[in-house]
C-alpha positions as CSV (number, residue, x, y, z in Angstrom):
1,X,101.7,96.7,99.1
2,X,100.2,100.5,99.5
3,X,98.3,100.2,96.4
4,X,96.8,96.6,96.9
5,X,95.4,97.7,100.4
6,X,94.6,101.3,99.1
7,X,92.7,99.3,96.3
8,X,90.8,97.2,98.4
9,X,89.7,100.2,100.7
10,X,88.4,101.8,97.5
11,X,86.7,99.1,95.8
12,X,85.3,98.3,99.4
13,X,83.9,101.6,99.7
14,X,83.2,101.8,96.6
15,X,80.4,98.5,97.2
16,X,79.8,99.6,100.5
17,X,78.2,103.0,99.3
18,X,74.9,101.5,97.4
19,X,74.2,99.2,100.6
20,X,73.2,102.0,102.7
21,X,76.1,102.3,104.6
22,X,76.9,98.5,105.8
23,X,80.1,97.8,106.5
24,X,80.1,94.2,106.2
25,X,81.7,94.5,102.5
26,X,84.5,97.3,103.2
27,X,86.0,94.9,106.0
28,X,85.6,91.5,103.8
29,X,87.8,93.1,101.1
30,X,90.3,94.5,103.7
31,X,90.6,90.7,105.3
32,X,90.6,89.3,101.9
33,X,93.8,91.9,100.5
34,X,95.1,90.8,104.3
35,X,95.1,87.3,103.4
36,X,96.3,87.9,99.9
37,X,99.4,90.4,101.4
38,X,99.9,87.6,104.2
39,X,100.0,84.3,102.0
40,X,103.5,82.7,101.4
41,X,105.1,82.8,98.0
42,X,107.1,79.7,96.6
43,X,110.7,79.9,96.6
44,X,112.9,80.9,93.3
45,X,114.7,77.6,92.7
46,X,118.3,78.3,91.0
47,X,118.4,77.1,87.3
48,X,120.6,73.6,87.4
49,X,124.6,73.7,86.8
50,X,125.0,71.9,83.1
């Protein structure tokens, strides 16, 4: 979980920096990685008894 939000705070940066300084980008991709780190996973189902 670290690296995924340290990722997005780079690679937001990272598109942030040509833009002259907007921050517009840098907080889409930390709501998108929140989304991401938020969204429910499916259930393991147990293999079936033979």
């Amino acid at each position: 979980m670290s690296s995924a939000i340290r990722l997005g705070v780079a690679g937001g940066t990272a598109l942030a920096g040509p833009l002259g300084g907007h921050f517009t980008l840098p907080l889409l991709a930390a709501a998108l990685c929140a989304l991401l780190l938020s969204a429910p996973t499916p259930a393991a189902t147990a293999p079936a008894a033979a």
